[in-house]
C-alpha atoms as one frame of an Amber mdcrd trajectory, in Angstrom:
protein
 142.364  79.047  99.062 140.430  79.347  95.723 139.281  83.353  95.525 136.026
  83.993  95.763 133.291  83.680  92.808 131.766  86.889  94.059 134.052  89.402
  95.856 132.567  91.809  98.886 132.423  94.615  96.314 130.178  92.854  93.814
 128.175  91.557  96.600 127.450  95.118  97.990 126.497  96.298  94.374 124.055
  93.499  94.191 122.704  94.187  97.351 121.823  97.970  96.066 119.919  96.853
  93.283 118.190  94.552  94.976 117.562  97.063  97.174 116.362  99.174  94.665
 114.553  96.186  93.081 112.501  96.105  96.339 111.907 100.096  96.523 108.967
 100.880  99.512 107.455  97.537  99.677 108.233  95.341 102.363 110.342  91.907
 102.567 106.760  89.842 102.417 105.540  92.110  99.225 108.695  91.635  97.625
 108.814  87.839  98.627 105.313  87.527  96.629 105.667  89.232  93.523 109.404
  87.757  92.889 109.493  84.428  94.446 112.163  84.749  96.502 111.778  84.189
 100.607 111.824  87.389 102.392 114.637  86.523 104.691 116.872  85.286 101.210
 116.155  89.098 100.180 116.861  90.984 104.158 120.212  88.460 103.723 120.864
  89.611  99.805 120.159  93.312 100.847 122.985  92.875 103.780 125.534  91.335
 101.615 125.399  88.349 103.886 124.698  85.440 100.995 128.094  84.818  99.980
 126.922  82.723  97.160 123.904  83.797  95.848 121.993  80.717  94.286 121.183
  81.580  90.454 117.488  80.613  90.804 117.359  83.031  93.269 118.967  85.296
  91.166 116.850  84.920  87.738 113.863  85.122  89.893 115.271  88.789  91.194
 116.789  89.740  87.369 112.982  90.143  86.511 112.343  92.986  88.775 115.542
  94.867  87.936 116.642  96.889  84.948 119.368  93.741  84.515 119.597  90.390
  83.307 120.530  87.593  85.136 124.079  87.337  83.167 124.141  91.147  84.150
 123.443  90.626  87.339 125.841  87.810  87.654 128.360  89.976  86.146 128.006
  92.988  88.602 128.097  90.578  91.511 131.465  89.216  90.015 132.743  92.823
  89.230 133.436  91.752  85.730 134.426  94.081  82.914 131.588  96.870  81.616
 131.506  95.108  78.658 129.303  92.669  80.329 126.663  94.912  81.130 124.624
  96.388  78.912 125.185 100.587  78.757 121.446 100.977  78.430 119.320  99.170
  81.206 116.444 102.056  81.877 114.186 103.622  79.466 115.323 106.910  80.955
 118.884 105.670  80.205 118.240 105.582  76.723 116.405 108.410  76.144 119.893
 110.461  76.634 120.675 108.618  72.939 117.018 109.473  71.623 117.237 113.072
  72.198 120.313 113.469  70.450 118.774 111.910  67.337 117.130 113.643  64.434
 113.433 114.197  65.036 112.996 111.889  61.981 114.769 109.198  63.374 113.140
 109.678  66.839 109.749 108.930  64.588 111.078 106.055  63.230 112.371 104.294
  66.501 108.847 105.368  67.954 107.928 103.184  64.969 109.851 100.234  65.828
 108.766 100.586  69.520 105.098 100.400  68.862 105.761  97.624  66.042 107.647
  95.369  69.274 104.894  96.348  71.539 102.245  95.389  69.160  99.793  92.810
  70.287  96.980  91.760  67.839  94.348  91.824  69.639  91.383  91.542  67.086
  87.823  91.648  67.675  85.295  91.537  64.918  81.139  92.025  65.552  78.025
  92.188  64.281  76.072  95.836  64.342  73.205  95.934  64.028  71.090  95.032
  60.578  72.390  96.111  57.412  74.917  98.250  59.225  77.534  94.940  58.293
  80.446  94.204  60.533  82.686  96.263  63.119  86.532  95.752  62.977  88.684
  96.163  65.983  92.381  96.375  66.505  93.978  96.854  69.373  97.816  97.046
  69.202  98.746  97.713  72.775  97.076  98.099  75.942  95.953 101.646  77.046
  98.726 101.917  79.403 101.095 101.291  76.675  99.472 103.805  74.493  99.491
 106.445  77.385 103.327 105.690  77.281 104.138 106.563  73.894 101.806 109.412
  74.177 103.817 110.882  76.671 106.969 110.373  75.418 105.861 111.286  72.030
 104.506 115.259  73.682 107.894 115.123  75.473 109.956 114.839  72.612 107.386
 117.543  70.604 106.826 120.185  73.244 107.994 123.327  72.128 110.895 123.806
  74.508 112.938 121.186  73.218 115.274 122.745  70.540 114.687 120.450  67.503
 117.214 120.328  64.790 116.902 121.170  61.431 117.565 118.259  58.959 120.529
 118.078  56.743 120.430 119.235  53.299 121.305 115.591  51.978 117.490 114.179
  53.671 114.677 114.911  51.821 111.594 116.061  53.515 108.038 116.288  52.480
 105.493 118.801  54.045 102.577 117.454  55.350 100.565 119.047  52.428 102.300
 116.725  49.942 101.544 113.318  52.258
């Protein structure tokens, strides 16, 4: 008999983040915002889908911290390698904070650069007071976002380290 393509094990795992995926809402909530019927997901969550279709799957990736080739790959109980180490925000953040607080500035930079969204608006004022220019890069939620991890990673109780002698540094008075 040909073994399994998903063992119990990876089944059970899958079941917990779907599980997870789902959080408070019920079946029927979680049924409309993912797609999927809300007795496939009681059935997922219970391990008893042996063979989970991949539709189903991709349609559940979305609302998990995992891909669907992740996802696949903890149902199979393949190798770590597989799976990204980094799925959360939070996750990654344990890197971030180790970094230099220049460093944290520039992948701030490169956050809000991916985030961006041109959203440009351009209107008349009123006479002889020419034109108004507006760009919006992300939405206000967004912005809130980096805000707050942006006072996180400044409050005053996080030990900040010094920079090396080798990096040079300018003080804001020279900017």
């Amino acid at each position: 008999m040909p073994e399994p393509l998903y063992p119990e094990s990876g089944l059970l795992k899958l079941a917990q983040i779907i599980k997870l995926a789902r959080g408070s809402r019920s079946y029927r909530e979680f049924e409309a915002i993912s797609g999927v019927s809300h007795a496939t997901i009681r059935r997922l969550e219970l391990s008893d889908v042996k063979n989970p279709d991949i539709a189903t799957l991709a349609n559940l990736a979305i609302h998990t911290p995992y891909t669907l080739e992740e996802l696949i790959a903890v149902a199979q109980e393949r190798d770590k390698v597989d799976i990204r180490p980094y799925r959360t925000a939070e996750e990654a953040m344990s890197v971030v904070d180790q970094l230099h607080h220049q460093e944290a500035a520039r992948l701030a930079q490169m956050i809000i650069g991916r985030l961006a969204q041109m959203d440009v608006k351009i209107q008349q004022t009123p006479p002889d007071d020419g034109l108004l220019l507006q760009i919006r890069l992300m939405s206000p939620e967004q912005m809130a976002e980096v805000l707050r991890a942006l006072a996180n990673r400044l409050s005053p109780s996080v030990n900040h380290q010094e920079p090396p002698d080798d990096i040079n540094t300018q003080n804001a008075e020279d900017v």
